[in-house]
N, C-alpha and C positions, 0 to 999 in steps of 0.2 A: 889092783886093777888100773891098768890106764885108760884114760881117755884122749883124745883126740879132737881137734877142733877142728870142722869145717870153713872152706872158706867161699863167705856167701855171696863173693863179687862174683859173675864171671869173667874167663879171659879176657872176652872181647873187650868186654866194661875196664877192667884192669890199663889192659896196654892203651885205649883211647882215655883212659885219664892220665894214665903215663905222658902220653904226648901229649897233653893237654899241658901240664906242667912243664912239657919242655920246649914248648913256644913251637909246639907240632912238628917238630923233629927231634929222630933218634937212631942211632947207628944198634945195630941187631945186639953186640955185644955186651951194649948198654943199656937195652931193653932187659937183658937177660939178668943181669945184675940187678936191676930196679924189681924184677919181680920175687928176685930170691930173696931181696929187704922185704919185699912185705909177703916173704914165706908162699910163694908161690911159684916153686920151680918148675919147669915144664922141659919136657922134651925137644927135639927137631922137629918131629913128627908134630907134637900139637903146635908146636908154635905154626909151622909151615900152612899146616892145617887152617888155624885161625887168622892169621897175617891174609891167606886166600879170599877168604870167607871176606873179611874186611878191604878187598882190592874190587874181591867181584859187586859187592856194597856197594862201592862207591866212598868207603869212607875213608880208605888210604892208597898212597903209591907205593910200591914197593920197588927201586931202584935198588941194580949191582954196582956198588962202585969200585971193587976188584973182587977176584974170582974166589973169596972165604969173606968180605966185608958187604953188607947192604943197611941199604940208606931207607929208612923207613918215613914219610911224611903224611902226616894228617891234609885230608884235602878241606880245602875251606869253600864256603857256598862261594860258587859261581866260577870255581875253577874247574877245570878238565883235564884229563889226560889221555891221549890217543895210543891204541895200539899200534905196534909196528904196521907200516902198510897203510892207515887211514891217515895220513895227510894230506 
């Protein structure tokens, strides 16, 4: 019989300790890589999903810096970021 191990972090918890470790920047590919070290592979689909969740938050930006690479950063209190249009 096998068993299986759950993993009790979630996402979100995961990739904001991720950045936390990496001085609150991480390029997507390198995100991807840090989670399959700690056994927690994920889709485009969830990533996309959760990366959202954490922009509409408030608690990261999500920057394209070419059209397959993005620039993930943790926001720290008292920074901002504006939609296209609100400046």
């Amino acid at each position: 019989m096998r068993t299986s191990l759950w993993n009790i972090t979630p996402l979100k918890n995961m990739i904001i300790n991720i950045l936390m470790k990496r001085q609150g920047i991480i390029l997507e590919d390198e995100l991807r890589r840090n989670l399959e070290n700690e056994n927690m592979p994920v889709s485009d689909r969830e990533l996309n999903e959760v990366l959202m969740a954490l922009e509409i938050e408030g608690i990261v930006h999500v920057s394209r810096i070419t059209k397959t690479k993005r620039r993930i950063e943790l926001i720290k209190p008292g920074q901002e970021f504006l939609a296209i249009g609100e400046d």
